[in-house]
KOLKOL-358204 format. One record per residue (C-alpha): z, y, x. Coordinates in nm, 2 decimals. Layout:
Z_Y_X
...
//
This chain:
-4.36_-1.07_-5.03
-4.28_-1.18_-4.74
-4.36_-1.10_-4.33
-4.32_-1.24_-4.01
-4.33_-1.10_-3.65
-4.34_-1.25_-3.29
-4.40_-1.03_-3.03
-4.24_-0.92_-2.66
-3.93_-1.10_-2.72
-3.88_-0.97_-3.10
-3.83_-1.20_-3.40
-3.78_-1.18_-3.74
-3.86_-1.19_-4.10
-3.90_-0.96_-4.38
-3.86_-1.13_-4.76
-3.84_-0.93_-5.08
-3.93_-1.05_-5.44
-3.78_-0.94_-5.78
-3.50_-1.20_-5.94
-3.49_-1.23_-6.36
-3.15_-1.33_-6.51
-2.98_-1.09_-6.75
-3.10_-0.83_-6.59
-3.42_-0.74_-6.34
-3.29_-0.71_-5.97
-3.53_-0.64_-5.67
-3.43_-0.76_-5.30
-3.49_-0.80_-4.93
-3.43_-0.95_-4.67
-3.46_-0.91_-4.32
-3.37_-1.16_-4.03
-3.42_-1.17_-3.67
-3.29_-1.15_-3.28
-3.41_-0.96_-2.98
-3.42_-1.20_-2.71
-3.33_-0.96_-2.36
-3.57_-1.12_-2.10
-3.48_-1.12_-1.71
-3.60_-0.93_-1.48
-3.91_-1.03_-1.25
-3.81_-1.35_-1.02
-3.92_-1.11_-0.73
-3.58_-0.90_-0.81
-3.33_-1.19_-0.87
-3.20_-1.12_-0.45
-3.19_-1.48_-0.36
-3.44_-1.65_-0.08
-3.71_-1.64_-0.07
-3.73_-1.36_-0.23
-3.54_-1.10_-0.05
-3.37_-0.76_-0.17
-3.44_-0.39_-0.02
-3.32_-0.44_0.35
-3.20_-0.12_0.39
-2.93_-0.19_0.12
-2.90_-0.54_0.19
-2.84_-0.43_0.55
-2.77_-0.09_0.62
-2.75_0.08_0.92
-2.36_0.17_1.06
-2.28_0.33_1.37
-2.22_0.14_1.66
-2.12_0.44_1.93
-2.19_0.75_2.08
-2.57_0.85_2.26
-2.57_0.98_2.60
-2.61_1.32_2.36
-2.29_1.29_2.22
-2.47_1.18_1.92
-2.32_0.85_1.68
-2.57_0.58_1.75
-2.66_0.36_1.48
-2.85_0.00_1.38
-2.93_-0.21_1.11
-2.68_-0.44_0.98
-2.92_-0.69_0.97
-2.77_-1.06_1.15
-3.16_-1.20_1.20
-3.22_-0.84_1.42
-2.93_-0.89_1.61
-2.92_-1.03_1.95
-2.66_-1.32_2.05
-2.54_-1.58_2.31
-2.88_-1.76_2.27
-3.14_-1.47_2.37
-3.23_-1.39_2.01
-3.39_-1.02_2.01
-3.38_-0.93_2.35
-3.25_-0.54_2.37
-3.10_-0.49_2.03
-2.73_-0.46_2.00
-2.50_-0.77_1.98
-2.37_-0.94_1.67
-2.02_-0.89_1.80
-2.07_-0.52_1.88
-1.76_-0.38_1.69
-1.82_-0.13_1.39
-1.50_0.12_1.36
-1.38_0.29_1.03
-1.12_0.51_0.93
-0.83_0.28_0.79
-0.87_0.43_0.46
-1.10_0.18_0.41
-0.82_-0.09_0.31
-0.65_0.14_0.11
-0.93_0.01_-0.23
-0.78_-0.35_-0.10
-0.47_-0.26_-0.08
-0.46_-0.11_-0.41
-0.55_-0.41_-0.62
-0.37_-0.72_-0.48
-0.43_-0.90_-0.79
-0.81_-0.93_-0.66
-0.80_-0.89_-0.29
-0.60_-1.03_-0.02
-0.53_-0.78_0.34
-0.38_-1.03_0.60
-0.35_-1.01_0.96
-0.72_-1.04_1.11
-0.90_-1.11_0.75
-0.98_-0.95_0.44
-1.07_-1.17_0.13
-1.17_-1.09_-0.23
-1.04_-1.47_-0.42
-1.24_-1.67_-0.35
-1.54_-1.49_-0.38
-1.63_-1.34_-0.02
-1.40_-1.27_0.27
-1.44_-1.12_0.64
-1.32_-1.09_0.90
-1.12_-0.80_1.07
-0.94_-0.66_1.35
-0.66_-0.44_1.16
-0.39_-0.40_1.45
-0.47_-0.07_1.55
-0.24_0.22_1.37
-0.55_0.42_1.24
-0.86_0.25_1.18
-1.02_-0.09_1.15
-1.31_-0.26_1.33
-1.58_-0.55_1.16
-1.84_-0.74_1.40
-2.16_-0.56_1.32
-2.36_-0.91_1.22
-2.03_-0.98_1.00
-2.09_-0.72_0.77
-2.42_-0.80_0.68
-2.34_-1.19_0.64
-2.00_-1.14_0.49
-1.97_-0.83_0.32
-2.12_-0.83_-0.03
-2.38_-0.57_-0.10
-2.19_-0.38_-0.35
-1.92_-0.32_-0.09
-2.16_-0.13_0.17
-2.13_0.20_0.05
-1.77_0.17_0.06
-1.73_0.09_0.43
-2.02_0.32_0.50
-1.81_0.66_0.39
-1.55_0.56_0.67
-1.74_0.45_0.96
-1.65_0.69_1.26
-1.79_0.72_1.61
-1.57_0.67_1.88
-1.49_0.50_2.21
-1.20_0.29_2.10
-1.19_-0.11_2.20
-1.14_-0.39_2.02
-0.72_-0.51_1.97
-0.61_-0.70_2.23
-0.51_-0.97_1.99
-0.89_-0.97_1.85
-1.03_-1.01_2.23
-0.79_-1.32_2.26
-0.85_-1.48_1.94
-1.23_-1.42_1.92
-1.33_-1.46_2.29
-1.01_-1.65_2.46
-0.99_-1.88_2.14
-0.61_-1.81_2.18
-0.35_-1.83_1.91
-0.16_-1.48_1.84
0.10_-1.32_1.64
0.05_-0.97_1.52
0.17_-0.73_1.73
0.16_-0.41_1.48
0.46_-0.34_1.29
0.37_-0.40_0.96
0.17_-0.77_1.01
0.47_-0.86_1.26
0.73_-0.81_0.99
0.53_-0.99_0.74
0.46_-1.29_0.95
0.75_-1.28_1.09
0.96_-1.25_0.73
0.73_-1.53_0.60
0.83_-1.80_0.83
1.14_-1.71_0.87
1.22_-1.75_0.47
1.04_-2.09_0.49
1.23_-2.18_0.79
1.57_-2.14_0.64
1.51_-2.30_0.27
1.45_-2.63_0.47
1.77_-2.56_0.72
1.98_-2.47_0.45
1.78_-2.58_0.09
1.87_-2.26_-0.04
1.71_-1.92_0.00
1.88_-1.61_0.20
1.63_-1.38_0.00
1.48_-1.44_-0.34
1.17_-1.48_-0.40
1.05_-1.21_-0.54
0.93_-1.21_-0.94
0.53_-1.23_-1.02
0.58_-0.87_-1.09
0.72_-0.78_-0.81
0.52_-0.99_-0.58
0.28_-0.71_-0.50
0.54_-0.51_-0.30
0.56_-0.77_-0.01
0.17_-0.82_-0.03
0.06_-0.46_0.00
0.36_-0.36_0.26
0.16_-0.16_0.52
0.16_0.14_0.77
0.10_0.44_0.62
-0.24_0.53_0.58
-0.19_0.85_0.46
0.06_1.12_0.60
0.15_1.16_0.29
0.51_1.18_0.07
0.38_0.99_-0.22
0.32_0.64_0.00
0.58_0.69_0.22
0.78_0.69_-0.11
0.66_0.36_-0.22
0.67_0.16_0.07
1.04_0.23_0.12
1.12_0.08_-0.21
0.90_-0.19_-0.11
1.04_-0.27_0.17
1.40_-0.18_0.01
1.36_-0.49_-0.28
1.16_-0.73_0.00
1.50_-0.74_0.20
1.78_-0.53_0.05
1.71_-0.61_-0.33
1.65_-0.98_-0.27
1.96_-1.07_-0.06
2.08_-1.43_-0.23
2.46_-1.28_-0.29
2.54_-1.56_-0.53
2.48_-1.81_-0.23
2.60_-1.57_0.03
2.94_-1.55_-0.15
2.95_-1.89_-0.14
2.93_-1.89_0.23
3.32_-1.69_0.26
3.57_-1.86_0.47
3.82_-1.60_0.29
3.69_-1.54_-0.04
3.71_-1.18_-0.16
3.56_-0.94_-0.43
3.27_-0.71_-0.29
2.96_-0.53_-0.48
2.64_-0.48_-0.30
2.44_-0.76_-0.13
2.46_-0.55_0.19
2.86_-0.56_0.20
2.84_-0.93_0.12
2.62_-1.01_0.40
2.84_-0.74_0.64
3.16_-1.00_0.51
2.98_-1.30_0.59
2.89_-1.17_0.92
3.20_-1.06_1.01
3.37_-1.35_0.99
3.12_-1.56_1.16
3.18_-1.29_1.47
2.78_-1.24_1.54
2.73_-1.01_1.81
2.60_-0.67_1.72
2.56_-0.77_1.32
2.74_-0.38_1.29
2.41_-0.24_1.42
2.20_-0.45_1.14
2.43_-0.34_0.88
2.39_-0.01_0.98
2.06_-0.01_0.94
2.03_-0.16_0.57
2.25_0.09_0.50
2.06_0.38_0.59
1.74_0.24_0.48
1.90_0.20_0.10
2.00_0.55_0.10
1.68_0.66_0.21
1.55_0.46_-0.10
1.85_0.56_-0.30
1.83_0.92_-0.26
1.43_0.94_-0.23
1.28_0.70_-0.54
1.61_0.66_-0.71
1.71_1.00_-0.76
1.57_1.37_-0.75
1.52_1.46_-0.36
1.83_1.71_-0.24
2.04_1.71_0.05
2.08_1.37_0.01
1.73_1.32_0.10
1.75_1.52_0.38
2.06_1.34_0.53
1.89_0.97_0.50
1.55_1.13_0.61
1.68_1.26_0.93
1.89_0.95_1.02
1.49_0.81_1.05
1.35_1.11_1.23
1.17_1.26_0.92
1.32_1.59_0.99
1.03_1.59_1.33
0.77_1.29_1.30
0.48_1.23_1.05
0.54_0.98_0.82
0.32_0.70_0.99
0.54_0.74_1.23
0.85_0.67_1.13
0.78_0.43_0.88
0.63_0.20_1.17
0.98_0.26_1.34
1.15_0.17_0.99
0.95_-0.17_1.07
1.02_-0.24_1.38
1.36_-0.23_1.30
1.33_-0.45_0.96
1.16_-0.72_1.22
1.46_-0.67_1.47
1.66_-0.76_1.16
1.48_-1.07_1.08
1.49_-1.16_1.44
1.86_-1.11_1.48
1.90_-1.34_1.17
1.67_-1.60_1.31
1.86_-1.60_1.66
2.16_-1.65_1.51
2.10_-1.90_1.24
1.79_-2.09_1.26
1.79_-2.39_1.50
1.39_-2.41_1.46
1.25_-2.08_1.52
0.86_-2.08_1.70
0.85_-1.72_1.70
0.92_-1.52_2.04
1.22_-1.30_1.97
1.07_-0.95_2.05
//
């Protein structure tokens, strides 16, 4: 007996017989696959056939009406007009789209996939934008720039924070996009990591060794993802401390630093190494630094280390936590890591393109 079928993607074949040898057996067989077929061509999303617009390129909202009502428009870069008279009336490409800067915070989260730096957000090499992240509580995109750049996938995302308001582009975004000028951050947390960043480089090829270690693959996440707050929140004020705390503090190159003793002596701590070196080379003002490390590792110490007590609340109110949020304080925390860097960079580096500010 046997069968065979082919039909819709289905194949196989159904054998059965009896076999004689000492004793009678029957059998069966049955072989076959299921081949899954695409979908129709017209659905594959690539030109010229063309997916649902509207999730393609949805509308976000560009400002407020004379109503007081958010005013919206497509996302869509061929409906936009430009430079060149392209649809006469409709909004420009570069019309800025504002969000909530929860919006980085799914970024921020996963820096094994995606990348936040100072103007751009990238996934790999998969897809990347660009974006004007220097303002303390939200983000803008160019309205034609999400719907080239943004994947589809991602729209719903961005959607849930866009917000209506009046605010302006960054003052660094209207001199880089429209003055072609070149700019350093100016908000705390991309000024400290630019700043940090060249000034390690700087230094292994002034001195050939590093000042702070590079941090493990592990660990690498907790310079990548340093940020402002985005959250008033306990929890992430927590963990940016510590990350901050083992980008500086943690890291400090004590074997080298030792070596670097015009008197040697025995000291523990990277922080009272670094306070012995200073001291003998007679830096103005290193106290103040010191100080600073100092409070900000007890403020790790006593926060992520330990259970929060008094101790807590000593190092907490050194930083003002006692009366300001915690968005606050932390971009104060910041500044003074980048007055740090700076101080170090004044005082050591002969090759340093950064204004001190």
């Amino acid at each position: 007996m046997s069968s065979d079928v082919n039909e819709d993607g289905l194949f196989f074949g159904l054998w059965g017989g009896e076999q004689r040898l000492l004793e009678t057996y029957s059998y069966s067989i049955l072989m076959g696959k299921r081949i899954l077929l695409p979908k129709p061509v017209e659905e594959c999303g690539y030109e010229p056939y063309s997916r649902n617009e509207e999730n393609e390129y949805p509308e976000y909202i560009i400002g407020i009406d004379e109503y007081g009502e958010p005013r919206s428009y497509t996302s869509n870069p061929a409906k936009l007009s430009n430079y060149f008279g392209a649809n006469p009336g409709a909004p420009h490409y570069l019309t800025p789209v504002f969000f909530k800067k929860e919006v980085l915070q799914r970024y921020l989260s996963r820096p094994n996939i995606f990348s936040v730096e100072a103007g751009y957000l990238r996934c790999q090499s998969l897809w990347g934008i660009e974006i004007d992240n220097e303002h303390k509580d939200m983000v803008s995109v160019y309205l034609g720039d999400l719907g080239r750049d943004l994947p589809v996938q991602e729209h719903s995302h961005w959607k849930q924070y866009n917000i209506a308001t009046d605010a302006r582009l960054s003052t660094n975004a209207v001199k880089r996009d429209f003055l072609c000028a070149f700019t350093q951050p100016e908000i705390s947390d991309l000024k400290f990591k630019s700043n940090f960043k060249q000034f390690v480089n700087t230094w292994r090829e002034q001195y050939q060794w590093d000042l702070f270690l590079p941090l493990s693959q592990n660990d690498e996440y907790n310079f990548k993802t340093l940020h402002l707050p985005i959250t008033d929140g306990q929890e992430e004020f927590d963990h940016l401390v510590l990350s901050l705390v083992k980008t500086m503090i943690d890291s400090l190159n004590e074997k080298e630093i030792v070596k670097q003793f015009k008197n040697p002596t025995d000291l523990k701590g990277g922080i009272s190494k670094l306070e012995y070196w200073l001291s003998e080379l007679n830096f103005p003002d290193y106290q103040q630094q010191i100080k600073f490390l100092r409070n900000l590792q007890e403020l790790r110490s006593t926060g992520t280390g330990h259970r929060k007590g008094k101790g807590y609340e000593k190092a907490a109110g050194v930083f003002g936590l006692n009366t300001d949020n915690y968005v606050d304080v932390f971009d104060r925390i910041l500044l003074q890591a980048n007055a740090f860097i700076l101080f170090l960079a004044k005082n050591f580096l002969k090759d340093w393109t950064v204004t001190l500010s």
